[in-house]
VEXDRENDO-699264 format. One line per 2 residues: number of its first residue (from 1); their letters; for each residue x negated, y, z of C-alpha. Coordinates in nm, 2 decimals. Last residue first. Layout:
% residues N
NUM) A) X/Y/Z; ... $
% end
This chain:
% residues 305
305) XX) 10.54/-3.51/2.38; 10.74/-3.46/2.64 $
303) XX) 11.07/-3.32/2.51; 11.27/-3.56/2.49 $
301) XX) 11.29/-3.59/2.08; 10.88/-3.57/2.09 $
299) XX) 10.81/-3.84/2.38; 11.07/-4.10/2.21 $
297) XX) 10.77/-4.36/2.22; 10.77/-4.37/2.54 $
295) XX) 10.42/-4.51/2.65; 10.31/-4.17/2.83 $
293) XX) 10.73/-4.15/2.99; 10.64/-4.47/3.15 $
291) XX) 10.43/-4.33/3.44; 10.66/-4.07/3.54 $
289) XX) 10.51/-3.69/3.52; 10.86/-3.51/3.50 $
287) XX) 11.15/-3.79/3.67; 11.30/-3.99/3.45 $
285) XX) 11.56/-3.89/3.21; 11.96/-3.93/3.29 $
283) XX) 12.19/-4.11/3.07; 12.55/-3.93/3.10 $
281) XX) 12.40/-3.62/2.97; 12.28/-3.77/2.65 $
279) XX) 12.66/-3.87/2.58; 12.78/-4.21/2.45 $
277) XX) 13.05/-4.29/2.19; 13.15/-4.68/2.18 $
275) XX) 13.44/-4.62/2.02; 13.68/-4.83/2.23 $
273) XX) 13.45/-4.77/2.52; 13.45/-4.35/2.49 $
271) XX) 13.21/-4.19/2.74; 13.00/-4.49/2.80 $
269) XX) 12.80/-4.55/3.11; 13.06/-4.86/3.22 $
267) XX) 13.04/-5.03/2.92; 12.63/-5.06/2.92 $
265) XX) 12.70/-5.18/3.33; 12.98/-5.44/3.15 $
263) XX) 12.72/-5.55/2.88; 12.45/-5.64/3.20 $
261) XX) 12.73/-5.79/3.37; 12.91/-6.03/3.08 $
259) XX) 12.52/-6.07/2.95; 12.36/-6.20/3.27 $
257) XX) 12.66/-6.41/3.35; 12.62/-6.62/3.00 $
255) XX) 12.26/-6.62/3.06; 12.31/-6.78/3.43 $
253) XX) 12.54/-7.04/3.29; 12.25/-7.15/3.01 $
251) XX) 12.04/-7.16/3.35; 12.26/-7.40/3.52 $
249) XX) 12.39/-7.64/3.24; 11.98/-7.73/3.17 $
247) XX) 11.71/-7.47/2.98; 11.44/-7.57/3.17 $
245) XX) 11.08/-7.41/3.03; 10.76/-7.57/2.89 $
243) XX) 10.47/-7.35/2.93; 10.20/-7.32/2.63 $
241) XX) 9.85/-7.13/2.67; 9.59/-7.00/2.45 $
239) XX) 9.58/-6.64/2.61; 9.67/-6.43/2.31 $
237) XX) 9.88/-6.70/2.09; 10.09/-6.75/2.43 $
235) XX) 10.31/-7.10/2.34; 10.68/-7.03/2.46 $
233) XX) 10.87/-7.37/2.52; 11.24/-7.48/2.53 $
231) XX) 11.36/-7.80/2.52; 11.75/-7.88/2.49 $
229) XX) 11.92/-8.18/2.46; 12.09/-8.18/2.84 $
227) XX) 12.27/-7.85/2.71; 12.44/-8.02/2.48 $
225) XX) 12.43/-7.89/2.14; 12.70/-7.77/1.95 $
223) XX) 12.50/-7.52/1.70; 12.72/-7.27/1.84 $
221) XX) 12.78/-7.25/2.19; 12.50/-7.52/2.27 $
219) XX) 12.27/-7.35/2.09; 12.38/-6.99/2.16 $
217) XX) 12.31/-7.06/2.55; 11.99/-7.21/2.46 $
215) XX) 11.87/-6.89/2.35; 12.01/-6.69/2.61 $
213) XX) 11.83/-6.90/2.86; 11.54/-6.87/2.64 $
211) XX) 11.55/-6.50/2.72; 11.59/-6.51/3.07 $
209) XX) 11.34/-6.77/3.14; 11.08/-6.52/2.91 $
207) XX) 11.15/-6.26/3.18; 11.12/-6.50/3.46 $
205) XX) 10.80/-6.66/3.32; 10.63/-6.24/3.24 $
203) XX) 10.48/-6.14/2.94; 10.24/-5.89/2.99 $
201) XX) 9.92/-6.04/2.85; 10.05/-6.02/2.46 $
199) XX) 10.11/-6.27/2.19; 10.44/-6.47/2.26 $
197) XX) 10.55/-6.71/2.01; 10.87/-6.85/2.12 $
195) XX) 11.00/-7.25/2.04; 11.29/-7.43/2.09 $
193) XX) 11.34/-7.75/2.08; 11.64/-7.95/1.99 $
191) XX) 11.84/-8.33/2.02; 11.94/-8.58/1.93 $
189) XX) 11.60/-8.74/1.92; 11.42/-8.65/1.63 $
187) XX) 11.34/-8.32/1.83; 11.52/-8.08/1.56 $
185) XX) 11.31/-7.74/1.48; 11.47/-7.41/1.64 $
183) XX) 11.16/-7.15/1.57; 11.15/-6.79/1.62 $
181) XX) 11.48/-6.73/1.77; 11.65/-6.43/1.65 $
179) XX) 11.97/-6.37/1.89; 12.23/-6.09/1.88 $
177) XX) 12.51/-6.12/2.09; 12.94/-6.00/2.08 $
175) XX) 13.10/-5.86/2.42; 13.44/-6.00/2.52 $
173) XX) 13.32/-6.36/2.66; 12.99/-6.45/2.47 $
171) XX) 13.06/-6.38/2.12; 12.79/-6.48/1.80 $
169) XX) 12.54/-6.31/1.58; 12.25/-6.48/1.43 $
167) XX) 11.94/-6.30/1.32; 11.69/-6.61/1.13 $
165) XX) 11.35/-6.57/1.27; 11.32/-6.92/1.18 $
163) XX) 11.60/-7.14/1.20; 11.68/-7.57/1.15 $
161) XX) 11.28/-7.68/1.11; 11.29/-8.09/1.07 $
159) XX) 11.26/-8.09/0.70; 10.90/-7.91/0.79 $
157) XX) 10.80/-8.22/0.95; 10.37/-8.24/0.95 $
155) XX) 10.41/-7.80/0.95; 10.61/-7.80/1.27 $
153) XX) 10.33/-8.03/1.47; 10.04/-7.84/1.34 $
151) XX) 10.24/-7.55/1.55; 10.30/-7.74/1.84 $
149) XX) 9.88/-7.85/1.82; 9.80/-7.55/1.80 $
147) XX) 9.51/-7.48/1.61; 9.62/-7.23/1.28 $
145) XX) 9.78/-7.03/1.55; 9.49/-7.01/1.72 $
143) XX) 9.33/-6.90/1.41; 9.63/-6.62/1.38 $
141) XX) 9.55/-6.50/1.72; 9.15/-6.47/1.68 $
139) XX) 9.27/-6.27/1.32; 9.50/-6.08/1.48 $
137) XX) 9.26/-5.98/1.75; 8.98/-5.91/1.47 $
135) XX) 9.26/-5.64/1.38; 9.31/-5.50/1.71 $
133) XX) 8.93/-5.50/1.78; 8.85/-5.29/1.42 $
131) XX) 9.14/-5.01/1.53; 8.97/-4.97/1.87 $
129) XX) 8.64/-4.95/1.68; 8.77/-4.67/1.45 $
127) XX) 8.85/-4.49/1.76; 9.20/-4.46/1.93 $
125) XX) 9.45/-4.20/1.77; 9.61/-3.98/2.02 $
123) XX) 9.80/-3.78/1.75; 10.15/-3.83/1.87 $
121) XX) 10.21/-3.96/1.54; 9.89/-4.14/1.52 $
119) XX) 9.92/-4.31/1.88; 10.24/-4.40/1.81 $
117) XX) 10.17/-4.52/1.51; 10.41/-4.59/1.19 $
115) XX) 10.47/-4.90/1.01; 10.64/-4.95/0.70 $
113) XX) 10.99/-5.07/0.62; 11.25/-4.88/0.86 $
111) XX) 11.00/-4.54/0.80; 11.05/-4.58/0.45 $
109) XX) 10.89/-4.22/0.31; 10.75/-4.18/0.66 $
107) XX) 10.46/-4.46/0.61; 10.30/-4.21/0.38 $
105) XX) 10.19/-4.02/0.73; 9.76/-4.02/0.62 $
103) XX) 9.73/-4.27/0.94; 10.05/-4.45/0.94 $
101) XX) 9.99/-4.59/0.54; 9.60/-4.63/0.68 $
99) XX) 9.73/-4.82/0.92; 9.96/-5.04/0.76 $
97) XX) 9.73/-5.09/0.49; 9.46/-5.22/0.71 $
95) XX) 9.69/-5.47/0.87; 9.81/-5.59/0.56 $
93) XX) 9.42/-5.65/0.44; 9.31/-5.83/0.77 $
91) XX) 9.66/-6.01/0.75; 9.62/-6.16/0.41 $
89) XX) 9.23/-6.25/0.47; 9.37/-6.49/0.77 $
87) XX) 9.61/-6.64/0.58; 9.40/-6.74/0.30 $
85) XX) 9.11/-6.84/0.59; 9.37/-7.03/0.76 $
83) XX) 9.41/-7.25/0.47; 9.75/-7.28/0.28 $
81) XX) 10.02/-7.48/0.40; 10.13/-7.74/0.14 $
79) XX) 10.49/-7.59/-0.01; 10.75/-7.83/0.02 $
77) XX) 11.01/-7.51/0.14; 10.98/-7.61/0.47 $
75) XX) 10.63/-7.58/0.43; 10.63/-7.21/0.29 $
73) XX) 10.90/-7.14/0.55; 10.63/-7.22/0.83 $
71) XX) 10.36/-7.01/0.65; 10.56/-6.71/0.60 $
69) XX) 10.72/-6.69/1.03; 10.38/-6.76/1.12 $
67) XX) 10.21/-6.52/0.96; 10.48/-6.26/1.03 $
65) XX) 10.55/-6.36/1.37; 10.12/-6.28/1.40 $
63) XX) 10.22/-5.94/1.21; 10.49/-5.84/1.50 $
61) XX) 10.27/-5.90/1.74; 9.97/-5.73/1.66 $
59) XX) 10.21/-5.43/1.59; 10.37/-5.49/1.94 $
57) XX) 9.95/-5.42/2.08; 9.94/-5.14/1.86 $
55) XX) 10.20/-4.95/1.99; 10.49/-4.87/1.75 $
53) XX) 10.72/-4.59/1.59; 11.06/-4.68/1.44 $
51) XX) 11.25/-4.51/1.76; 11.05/-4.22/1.68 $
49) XX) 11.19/-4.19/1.30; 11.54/-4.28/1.42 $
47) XX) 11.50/-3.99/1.72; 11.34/-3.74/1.48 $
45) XX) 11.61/-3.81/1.20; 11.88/-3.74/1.49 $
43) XX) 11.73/-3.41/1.60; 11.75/-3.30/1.25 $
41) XX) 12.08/-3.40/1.15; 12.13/-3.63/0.91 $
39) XX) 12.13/-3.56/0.51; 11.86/-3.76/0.43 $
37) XX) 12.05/-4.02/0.61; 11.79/-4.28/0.82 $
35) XX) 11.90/-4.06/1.13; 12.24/-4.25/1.09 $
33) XX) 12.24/-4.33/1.49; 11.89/-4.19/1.65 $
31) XX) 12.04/-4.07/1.95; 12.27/-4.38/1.97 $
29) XX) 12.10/-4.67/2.06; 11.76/-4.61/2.04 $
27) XX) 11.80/-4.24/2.17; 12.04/-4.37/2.46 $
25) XX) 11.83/-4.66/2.56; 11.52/-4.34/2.58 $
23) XX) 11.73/-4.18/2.84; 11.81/-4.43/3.05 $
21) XX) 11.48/-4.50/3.11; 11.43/-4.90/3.19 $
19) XX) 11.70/-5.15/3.28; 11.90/-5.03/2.93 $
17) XX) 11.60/-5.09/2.75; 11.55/-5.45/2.84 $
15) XX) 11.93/-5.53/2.78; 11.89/-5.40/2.41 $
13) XX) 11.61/-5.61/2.45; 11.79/-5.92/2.54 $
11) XX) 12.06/-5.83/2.26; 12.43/-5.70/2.35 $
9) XX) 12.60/-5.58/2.07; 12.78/-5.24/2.13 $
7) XX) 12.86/-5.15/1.77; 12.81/-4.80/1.58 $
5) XX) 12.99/-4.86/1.25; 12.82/-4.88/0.92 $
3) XX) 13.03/-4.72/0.69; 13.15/-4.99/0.39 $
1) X) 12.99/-5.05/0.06 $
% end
């Protein structure tokens, strides 16, 4: 098997992290480079282990995708979907393993496959009835899920579903991207849709514009699309809602601008382009006692734990 090189691939939240602390993009993306060795260096196993860590509000997130990400391939596969209930049941009992795997520390044996705490690793645990709200929030999500009308919609023509959470690679000028969509399902028209489950408050419509403007940029790049066949739509499991967005000629352009400048500022910081080699220096923190730096979940390699 060959090395695994250190790659700049542009992502929208690789992009995200590079607009924030400087600091904690470097960790992620280079701090913590081959920290899941045994044989790594200390400071670079703490960096991959605390880049693993999560919040419990992107945990709720990530085990909704899950649901939905199983129960749609089940259908596509000309399985009948299951009752909520089943579904329901299997993610009250995952999520208490996940956090009893985080709270006794098990979860550091495979930290890439298990989930581990911020707030347990830092040892600011919330209250057993914090823990019991985020889990009946999963289950209020997953329900909704069960509801939607977009998401009924998927599951009456499965053979219509094209990706889900599949990661596809492709090049965008001189820099190559990473894009998961959730769903890409085939309009019966000519056409696509695509389809983002969000399931926090703090989602923002520019920030999701952005994204699905990347997204439809790699459909019409790769899948061939035209851009005038394109639908895009995030549906908010949290708050119940669904917003259709444009993704026309103009705003795939705009993506493909985005990522040539964002890519060029991640360029410009390096130390060594054609090896990609980055140095913490060249990545400033933020300033002592900055709001963001309680959230971080690099607190212990930094420094402010």
């Amino acid at each position: 098997m060959a090395d695994l090189v250190n790659e700049l691939v542009w992502s929208h939240s690789r992009a995200r992290a590079f607009s924030g602390c400087a600091r904690a993009y470097w960790f992620a993306y280079y701090g913590s480079w081959g920290g899941w060795d045994a044989a790594a260096p200390v400071a670079a196993r703490d960096a991959y282990v605390q880049k693993k860590l999560t919040s419990r509000s992107m945990w709720t997130g990530t085990v909704v995708h899950a649901v939905a990400e199983r129960a749609l391939r089940q259908v596509r596969d000309g399985f009948a979907l299951g009752p909520v209930e089943m579904a329901v049941a299997g993610a009250r009992s995952g999520a208490r393993r996940d956090i009893e795997g985080s709270q006794d520390g098990s979860w550091l044996q495979r930290p890439a496959r298990r989930v581990g705490f911020r707030e347990h690793y830092y040892e600011q645990a919330p209250t057993e009835a914090d823990w019991d709200a985020a889990i009946d929030e999963i289950e209020r999500q997953v329900r909704g899920l069960w509801d939607n009308r977009l998401f009924q919609r998927l599951c009456a023509v499965p053979g219509r579903i094209l990706e889900l959470e599949d990661l596809r690679r492709f090049s965008v000028g001189n820099v190559d991207v990473y894009v998961v969509l959730d769903v890409l399902v085939e309009d019966g028209r000519g056409g696509v849709v695509i389809l983002d489950w969000k399931t926090g408050e703090g989602h923002h419509d520019a920030d999701i514009a952005v994204q699905l403007g990347v997204y439809g940029l790699y459909a019409t790049q790769e899948l061939a699309v035209p851009a005038d066949r394109i639908t895009a739509m995030h549906v908010n499991l949290r708050l119940g809602t669904e917003s259709r967005h444009p993704v026309g000629a103009a705003e795939i352009h705009e993506a493909a601008a985005r990522i040539a400048s964002s890519s060029a500022d991640m360029r410009a910081r390096l130390l060594n382009v054609a090896e990609n080699v980055a140095v913490a220096e060249d990545y400033p923190e933020l300033p002592v006692g900055a709001p963001d730096c309680r959230y971080c979940s690099f607190r212990g390699v930094c420094g402010r734990r």
